[in-house]
C-alpha positions in Angstrom: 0.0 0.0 0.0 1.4 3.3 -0.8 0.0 6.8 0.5 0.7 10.1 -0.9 -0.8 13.2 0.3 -1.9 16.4 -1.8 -0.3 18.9 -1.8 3.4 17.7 0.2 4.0 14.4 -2.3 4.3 16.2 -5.4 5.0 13.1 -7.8 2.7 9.7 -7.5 3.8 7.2 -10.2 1.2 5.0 -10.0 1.2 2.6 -13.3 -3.0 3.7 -14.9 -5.0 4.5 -11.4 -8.6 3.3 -11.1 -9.7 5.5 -8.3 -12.4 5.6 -5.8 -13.8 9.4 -5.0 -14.5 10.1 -1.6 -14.9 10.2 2.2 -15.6 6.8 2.8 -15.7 7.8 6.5 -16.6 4.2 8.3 -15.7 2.4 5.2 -19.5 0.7 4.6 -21.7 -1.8 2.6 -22.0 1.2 0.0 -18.3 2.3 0.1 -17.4 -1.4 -0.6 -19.3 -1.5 -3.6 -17.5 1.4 -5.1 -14.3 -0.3 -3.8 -15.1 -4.1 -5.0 -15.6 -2.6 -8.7 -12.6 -0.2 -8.7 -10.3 -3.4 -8.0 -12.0 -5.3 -10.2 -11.5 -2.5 -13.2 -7.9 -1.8 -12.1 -6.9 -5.6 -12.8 -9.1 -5.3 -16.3 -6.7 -2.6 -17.1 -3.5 -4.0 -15.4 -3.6 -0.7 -14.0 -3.5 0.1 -9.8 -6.4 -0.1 -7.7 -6.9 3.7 -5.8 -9.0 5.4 -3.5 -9.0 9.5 -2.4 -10.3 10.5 0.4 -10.0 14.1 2.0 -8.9 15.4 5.6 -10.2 17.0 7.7 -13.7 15.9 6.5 -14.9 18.5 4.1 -17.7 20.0 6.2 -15.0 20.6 9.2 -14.5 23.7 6.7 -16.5 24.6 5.3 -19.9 24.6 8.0 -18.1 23.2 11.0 -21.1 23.8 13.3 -22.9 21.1 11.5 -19.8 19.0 11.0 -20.5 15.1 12.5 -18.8 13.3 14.5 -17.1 10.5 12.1 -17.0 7.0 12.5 -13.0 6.5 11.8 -10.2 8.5 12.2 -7.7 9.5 9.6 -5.4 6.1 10.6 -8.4 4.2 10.6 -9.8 5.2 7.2 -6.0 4.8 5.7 -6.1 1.2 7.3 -9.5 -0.3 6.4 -8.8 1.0 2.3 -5.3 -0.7 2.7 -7.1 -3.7 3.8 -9.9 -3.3 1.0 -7.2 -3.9 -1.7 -6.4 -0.3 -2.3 -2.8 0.0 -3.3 -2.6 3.5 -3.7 -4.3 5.9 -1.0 -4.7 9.7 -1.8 -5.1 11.9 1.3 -5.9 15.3 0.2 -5.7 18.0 2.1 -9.0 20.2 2.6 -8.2 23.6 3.1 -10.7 27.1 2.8 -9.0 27.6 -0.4 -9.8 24.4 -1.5 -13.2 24.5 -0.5 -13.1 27.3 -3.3 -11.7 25.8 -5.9 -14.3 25.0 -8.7 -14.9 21.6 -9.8 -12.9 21.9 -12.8 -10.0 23.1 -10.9 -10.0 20.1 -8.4 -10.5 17.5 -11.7 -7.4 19.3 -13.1 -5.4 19.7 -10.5 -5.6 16.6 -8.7 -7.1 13.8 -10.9 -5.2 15.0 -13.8 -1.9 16.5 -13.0 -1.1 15.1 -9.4 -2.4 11.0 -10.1 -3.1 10.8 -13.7 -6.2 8.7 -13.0 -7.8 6.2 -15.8 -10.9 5.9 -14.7 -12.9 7.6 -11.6 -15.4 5.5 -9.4 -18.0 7.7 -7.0 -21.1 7.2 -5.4 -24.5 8.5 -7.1 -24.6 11.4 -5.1 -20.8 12.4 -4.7 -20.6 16.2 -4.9 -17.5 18.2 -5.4 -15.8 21.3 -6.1 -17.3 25.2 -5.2 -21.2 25.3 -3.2 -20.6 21.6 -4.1 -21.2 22.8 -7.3 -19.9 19.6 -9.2 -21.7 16.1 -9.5 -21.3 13.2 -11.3 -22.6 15.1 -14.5 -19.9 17.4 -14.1 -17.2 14.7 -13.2 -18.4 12.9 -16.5 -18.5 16.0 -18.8 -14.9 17.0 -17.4 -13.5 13.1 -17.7 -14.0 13.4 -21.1 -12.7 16.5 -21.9 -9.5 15.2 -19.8 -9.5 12.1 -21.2 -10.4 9.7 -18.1 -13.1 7.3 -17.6 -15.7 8.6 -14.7 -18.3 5.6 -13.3 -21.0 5.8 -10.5 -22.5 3.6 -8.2 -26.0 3.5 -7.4 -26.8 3.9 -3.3 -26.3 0.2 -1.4 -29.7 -0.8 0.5 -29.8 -3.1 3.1 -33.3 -4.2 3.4 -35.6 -0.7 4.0 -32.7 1.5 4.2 -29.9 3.1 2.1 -26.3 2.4 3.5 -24.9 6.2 4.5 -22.4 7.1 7.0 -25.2 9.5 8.4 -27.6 6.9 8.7 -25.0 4.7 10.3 -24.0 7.8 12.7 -27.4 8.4 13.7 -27.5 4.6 15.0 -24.3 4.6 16.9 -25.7 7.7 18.9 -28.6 6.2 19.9 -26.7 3.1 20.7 -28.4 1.2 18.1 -24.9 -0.9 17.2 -25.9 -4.1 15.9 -28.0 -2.2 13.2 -24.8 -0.1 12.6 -23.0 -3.3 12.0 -25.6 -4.1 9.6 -24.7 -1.0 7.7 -21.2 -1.1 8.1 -20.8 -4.6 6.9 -18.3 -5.2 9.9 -18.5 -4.2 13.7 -18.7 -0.6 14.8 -14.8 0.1 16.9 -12.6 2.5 18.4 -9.3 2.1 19.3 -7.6 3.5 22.4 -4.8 3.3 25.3 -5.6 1.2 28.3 -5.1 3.7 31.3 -5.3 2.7 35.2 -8.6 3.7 36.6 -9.8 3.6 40.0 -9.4 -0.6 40.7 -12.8 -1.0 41.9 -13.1 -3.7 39.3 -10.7 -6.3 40.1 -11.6 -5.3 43.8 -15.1 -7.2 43.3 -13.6 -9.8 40.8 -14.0 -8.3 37.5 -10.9 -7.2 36.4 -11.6 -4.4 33.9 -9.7 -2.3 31.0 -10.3 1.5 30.8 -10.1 2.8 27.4 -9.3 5.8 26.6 -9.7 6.7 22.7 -9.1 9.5 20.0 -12.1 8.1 18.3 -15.0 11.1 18.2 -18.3 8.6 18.0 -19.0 6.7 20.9 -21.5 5.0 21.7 -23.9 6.6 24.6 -24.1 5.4 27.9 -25.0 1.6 28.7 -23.5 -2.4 28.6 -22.4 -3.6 25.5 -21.4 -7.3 24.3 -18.0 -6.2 22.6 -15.1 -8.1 21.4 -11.8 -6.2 22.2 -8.9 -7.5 20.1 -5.3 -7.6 21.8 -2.2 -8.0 19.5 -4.3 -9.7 16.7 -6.2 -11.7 18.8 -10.1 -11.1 19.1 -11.7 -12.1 22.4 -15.2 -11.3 23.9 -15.9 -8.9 26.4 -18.7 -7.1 27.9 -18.6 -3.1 28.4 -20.2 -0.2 30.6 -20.2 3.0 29.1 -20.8 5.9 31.7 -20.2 7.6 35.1 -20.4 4.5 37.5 -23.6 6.3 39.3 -23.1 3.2 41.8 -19.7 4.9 42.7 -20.4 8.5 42.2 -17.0 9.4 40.8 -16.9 9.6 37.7 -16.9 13.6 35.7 -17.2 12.2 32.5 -17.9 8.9 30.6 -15.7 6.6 31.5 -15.4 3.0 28.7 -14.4 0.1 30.7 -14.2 -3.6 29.3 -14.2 -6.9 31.0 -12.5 -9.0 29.1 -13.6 -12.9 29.4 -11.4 -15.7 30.5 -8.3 -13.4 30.1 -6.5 -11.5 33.3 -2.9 -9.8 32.0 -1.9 -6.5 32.5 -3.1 -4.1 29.6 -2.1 -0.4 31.4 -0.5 1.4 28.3 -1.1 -0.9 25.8 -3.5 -0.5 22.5 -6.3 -2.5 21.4 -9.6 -2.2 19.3 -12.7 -2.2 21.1 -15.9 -3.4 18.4 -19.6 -3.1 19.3 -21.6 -6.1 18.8 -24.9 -5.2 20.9 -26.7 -3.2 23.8 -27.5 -5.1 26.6 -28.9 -2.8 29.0 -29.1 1.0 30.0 -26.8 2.2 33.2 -28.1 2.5 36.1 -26.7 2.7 39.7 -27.4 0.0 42.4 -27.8 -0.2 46.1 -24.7 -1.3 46.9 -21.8 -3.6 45.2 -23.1 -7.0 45.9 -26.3 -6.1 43.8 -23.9 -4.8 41.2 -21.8 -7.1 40.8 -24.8 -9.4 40.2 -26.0 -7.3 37.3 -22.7 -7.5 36.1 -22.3 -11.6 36.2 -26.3 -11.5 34.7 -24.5 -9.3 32.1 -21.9 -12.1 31.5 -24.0 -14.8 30.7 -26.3 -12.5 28.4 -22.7 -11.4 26.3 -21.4 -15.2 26.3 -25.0 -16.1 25.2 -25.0 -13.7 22.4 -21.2 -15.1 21.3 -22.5 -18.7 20.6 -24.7 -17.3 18.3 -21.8 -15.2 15.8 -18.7 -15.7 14.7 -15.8 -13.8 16.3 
């Protein structure tokens, strides 16, 4: 996999791109279909598969009081199209004068001059360019003047809905993650340090892992069945999202994971937490023996769930 970023790698040499155009932000049942055909066209053409995405996400610029919270970071995004198949990656730089360039600009500039793409792959309702004045019209009109190939994909449905990343955002937030999984195609994760929190979990005999992530979407307060993979390996956990009202002492939400059958220190070390389904809301208890029942309860519900799916 090779990454080059606009404008700071000024040459790319790679041999007749096929690229994929655009945010791909979570990397989803839709995205993939744009991906699956790029491959396919780049070894028709014997040419290398590509995919552009942009950073920060567009609307961070250009209306940032509306901007979302996104579902990957920049490393995560990079990642997931490396593992796609992508062997180039395009990162390009948004900027305020880029938010101003007009569509034939951007086509010119970057598609043209910078990667000397082939062909051009985008969703139905990619927009680009000035006012997103540019669409796949535009992209089509302008591929032919500059002599490459511009394709769409129609919008991916999974069963009544079309796949979006604001669809799927709109389900992590109300902590809808199994139907976000749906969407996604994989499990909803963030990834994060383990830092030392307060103990009271191996105290009562359930060890557990604070995370602490860069990751902007999280899901809102309640237990989760996760899985939480640990130097490659995946292994199933359950986790409590929240303040720990039993306790009292906690400003802010705190993401802490027991993980099953497995007791090694983890301070300081990274892993990948993935949402599989809610169990419950939080709530606080009268004391710790009638929480530390809810939490075994919550045990047997998660290892339930995991002899059902495939890790």
């Amino acid at each position: 996999m090779n990454v080059a970023h606009y404008p700071d790698d000024h040459v790319v040499k790679w041999h007749q791109p096929v690229l994929a155009l655009g945010n791909f932000d979570g990397l989803h049942r839709g995205h993939m279909k744009i991906i699956d055909r790029v491959r396919r066209r780049a070894g028709e053409r014997g040419g290398t598969p590509a995919a552009m995405t942009f950073d920060p996400h567009p609307p961070r610029v250009v209306r940032p009081d509306k901007a979302p919270p996104l579902l990957m970071t920049k490393a995560q995004r990079i990642e997931a199209l490396g593992r796609s198949g992508m062997q180039g990656i395009a990162v390009m730089r948004f900027t305020e004068e880029v938010s101003r360039w007009e569509p034939e600009v951007f086509v010119r500039t970057v598609l043209v001059e910078w990667l000397h793409v082939v062909e051009v792959w985008v969703g139905a309702n990619f927009l680009f360019g000035h006012a997103r004045g540019g669409n796949y019209s535009v992209l089509r009109s302008l591929g032919a003047r500059y002599g490459f190939r511009a394709e769409k994909i129609d919008p991916v449905r999974y069963k009544d809905f079309v796949v979006s990343s604001t669809r799927i955002r709109r389900l992590i937030a109300e902590g809808r993650v199994d139907e976000a999984g749906a969407l996604l195609g994989h499990h909803y994760f963030i990834d994060g340090t383990i830092v030392r929190g307060a103990g009271r979990g191996r105290q009562i005999g359930v060890p557990t892992a604070n995370l602490q992530t860069h990751n902007e979407l999280v899901p809102p307060t309640g237990v989760y069945a996760t899985t939480v993979t640990i130097d490659g390996v995946v292994r199933p956990a359950v986790t409590n999202i929240g303040y720990r009202p039993t306790f009292g002492d906690a400003e802010t939400p705190v993401i802490e994971s027991h993980v099953f059958d497995f007791d090694c220190d983890l301070y300081d070390r990274e892993l990948r937490l993935s949402f599989v389904q809610r169990l419950r809301d939080e709530r606080a208890f009268p004391d710790v023996d009638a929480l530390r029942a809810q939490i075994d309860a919550d045990c047997r519900s998660a290892r339930r769930l995991f002899r059902w799916i495939s890790l």
